[in-house]
C-alpha positions in Angstrom: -18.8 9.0 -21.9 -20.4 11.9 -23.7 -24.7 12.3 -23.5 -26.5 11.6 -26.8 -26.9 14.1 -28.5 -30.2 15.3 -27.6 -29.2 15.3 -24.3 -26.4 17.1 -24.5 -28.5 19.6 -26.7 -31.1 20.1 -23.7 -27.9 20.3 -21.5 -26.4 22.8 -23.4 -29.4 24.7 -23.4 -30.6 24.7 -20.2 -30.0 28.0 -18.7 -29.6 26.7 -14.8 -26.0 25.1 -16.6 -24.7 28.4 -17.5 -24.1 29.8 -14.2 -21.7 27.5 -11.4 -22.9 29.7 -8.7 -26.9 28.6 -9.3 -25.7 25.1 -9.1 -23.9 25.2 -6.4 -26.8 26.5 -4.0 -28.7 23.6 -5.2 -26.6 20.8 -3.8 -27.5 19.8 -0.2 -24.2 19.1 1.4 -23.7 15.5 2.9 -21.1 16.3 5.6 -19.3 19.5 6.9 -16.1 20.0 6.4 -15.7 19.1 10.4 -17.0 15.7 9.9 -14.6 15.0 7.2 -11.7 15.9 9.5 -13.1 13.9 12.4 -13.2 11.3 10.2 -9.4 11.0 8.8 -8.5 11.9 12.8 -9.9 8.5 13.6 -8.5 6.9 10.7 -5.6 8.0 11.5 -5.5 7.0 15.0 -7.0 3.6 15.1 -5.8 2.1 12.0 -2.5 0.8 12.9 0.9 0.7 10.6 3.3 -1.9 11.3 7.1 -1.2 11.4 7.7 -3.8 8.3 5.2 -0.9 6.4 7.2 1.8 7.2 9.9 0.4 6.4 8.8 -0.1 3.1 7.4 3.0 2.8 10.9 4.6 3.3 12.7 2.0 0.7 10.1 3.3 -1.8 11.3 6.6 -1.0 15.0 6.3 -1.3 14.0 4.4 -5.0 12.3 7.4 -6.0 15.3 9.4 -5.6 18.0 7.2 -6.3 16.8 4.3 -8.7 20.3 3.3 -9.8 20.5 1.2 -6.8 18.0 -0.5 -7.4 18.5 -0.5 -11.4 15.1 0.7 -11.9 14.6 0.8 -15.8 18.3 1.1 -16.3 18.8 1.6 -19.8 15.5 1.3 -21.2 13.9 4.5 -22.9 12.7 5.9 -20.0 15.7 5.3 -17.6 15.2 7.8 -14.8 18.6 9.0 -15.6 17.7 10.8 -18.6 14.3 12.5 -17.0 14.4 12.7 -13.1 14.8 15.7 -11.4 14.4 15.1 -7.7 12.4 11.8 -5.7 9.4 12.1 -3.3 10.3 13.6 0.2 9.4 12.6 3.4 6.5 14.4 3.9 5.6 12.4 0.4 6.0 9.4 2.6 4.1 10.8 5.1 1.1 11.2 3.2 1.4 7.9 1.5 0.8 6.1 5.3 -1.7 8.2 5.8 -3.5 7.3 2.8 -2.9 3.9 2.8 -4.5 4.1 6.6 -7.6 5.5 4.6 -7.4 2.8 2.3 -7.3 0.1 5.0 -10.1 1.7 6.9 -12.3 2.0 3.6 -11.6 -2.2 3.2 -12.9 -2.8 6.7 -9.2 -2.9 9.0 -7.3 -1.7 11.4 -4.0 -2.7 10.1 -2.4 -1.0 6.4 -1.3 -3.9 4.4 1.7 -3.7 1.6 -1.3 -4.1 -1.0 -2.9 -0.7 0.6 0.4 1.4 -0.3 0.8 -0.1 -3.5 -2.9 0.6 -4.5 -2.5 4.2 -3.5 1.2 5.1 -4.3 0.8 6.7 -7.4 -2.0 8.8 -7.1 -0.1 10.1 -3.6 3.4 9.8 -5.0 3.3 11.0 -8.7 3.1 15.1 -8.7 5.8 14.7 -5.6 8.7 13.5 -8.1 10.2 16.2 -9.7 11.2 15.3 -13.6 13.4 17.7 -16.1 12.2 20.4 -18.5 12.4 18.2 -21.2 10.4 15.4 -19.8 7.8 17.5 -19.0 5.4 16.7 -22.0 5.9 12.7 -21.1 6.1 13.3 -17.7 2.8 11.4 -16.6 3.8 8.6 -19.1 7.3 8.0 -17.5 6.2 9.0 -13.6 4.1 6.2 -13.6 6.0 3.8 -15.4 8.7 4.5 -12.8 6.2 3.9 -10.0 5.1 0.7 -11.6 8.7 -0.6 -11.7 9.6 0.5 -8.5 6.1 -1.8 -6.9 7.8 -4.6 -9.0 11.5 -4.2 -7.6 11.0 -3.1 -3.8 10.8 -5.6 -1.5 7.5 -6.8 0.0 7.3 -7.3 3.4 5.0 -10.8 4.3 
């Protein structure tokens, strides 16, 4: 939330605030840039996805860009028909393994579950589907609608 109001009176005042560059200099980094890219190269090496995953990875694609077949909000208000553009592409896919690796990792394993993509499809997923000009202004609203429905319809694997 926002400070009291005091605080944010001192904050606003507080002349070390006004300039981005002064408070930059005063943060001590925790790790280089190199460490974070070690980092996601072991991630990405020793946490291990399963066929079944990919699998379900790529049906989560194909709903993206063609949710008839899977009558994904199919004549509600915010059937896909009246609003999507173009689905996530494969390189969307590919990112969405490879976060779900992190996701895995940061839990403690060295395997990606079903629950690991679901919990971090739509922060990977929703700026890669493309909606029309006249969605635009709802486009958040109906992206992630769409991205709860498709979790609900797609196929699990156990």
């Amino acid at each position: 939330g926002y400070p009291e109001h005091r605080e944010e009176r001192k904050i606003i005042a507080e002349t070390r605030f006004h300039d981005i560059h002064t408070l930059i200099e005063a943060v001590s980094p925790v790790l280089r840039p190199e460490d974070l890219k070690d980092g996601y190269q072991v991630i990405q090496e020793k946490v291990k996805v399963h066929e079944a995953i990919i699998g379900y990875v790529d049906n989560i694609l194909k709903a993206t860009r063609d949710p008839r077949k899977s009558g994904i909000l199919k004549g509600s208000p915010n059937d896909p028909e009246n609003w999507l553009k173009a689905g996530a592409s494969t390189r969307g896919g590919i990112k969405l393994i490879a976060a779900a690796k992190t996701v895995a990792a940061l839990k403690g394993r060295n395997v990606v579950t079903p629950e690991d993509v679901q919990e971090i499809m739509k922060e990977v997923l929703a700026h890669r589907i493309f909606v029309q000009p006249s969605a635009e202004t709802r486009r958040s609203r109906v992206v992630h609608e769409f991205l709860d429905e498709i979790k609900k319809v797609i196929e699990v694997p156990l």
